[in-house]
C-alpha positions in Angstrom: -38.8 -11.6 -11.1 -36.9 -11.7 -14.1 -38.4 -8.6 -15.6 -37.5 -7.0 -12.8 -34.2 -7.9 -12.4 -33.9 -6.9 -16.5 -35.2 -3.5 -16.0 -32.7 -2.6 -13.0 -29.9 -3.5 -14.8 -28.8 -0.1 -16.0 -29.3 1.2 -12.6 -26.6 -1.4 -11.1 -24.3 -0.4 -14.2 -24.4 3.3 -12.7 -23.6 2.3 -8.9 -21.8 -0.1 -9.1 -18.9 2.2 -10.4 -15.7 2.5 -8.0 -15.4 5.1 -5.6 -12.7 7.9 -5.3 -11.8 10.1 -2.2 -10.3 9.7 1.2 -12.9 7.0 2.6 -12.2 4.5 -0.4 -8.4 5.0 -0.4 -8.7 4.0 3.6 -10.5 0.7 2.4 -8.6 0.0 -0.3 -5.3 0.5 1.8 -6.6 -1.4 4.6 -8.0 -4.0 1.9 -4.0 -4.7 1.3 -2.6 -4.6 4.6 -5.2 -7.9 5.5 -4.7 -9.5 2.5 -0.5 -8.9 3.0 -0.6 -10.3 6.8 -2.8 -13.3 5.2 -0.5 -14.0 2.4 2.3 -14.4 5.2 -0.7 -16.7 7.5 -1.3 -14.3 10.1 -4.2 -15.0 11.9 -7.2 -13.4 11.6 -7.4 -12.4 15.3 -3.9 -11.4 15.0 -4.4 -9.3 12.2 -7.0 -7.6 14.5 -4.5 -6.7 17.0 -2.2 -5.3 14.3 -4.1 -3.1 12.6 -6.8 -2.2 15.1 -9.8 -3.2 13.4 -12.6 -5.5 14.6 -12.9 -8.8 13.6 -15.6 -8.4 11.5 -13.9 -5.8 9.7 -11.2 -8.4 9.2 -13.5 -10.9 7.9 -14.8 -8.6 5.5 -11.3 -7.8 4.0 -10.8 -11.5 4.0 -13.6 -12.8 1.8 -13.3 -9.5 -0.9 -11.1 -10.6 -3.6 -8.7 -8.0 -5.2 
């Protein structure tokens, strides 16, 4: 598995380069307003009421760090 793992390397180095546009501007924006409302301990359900997202979505936010 090793091996493996060793020749795919390069391939993660290519994706794993940030996005840019409209759809990653969105997530990073949202990204910030959860973090923001959990830095003042909202809630998680009550950040879903907020910013009209889903809980999961929510969750999500939560566990990515910055």
């Amino acid at each position: 598995m090793l091996k493996e793992v060793a020749a795919h390397s390069a391939c993660w180095a290519k994706a794993s380069r940030p996005q840019e546009g409209p759809r990653a501007q969105t997530t990073r924006q949202r990204w910030y307003q959860v973090h923001e409302l959990l830095q003042q301990r909202v809630v998680l359900l009550e950040c879903t009421r907020r910013l009209h997202l889903s809980l999961n979505t929510i969750k999500r936010y939560a566990r990515e760090l910055g």
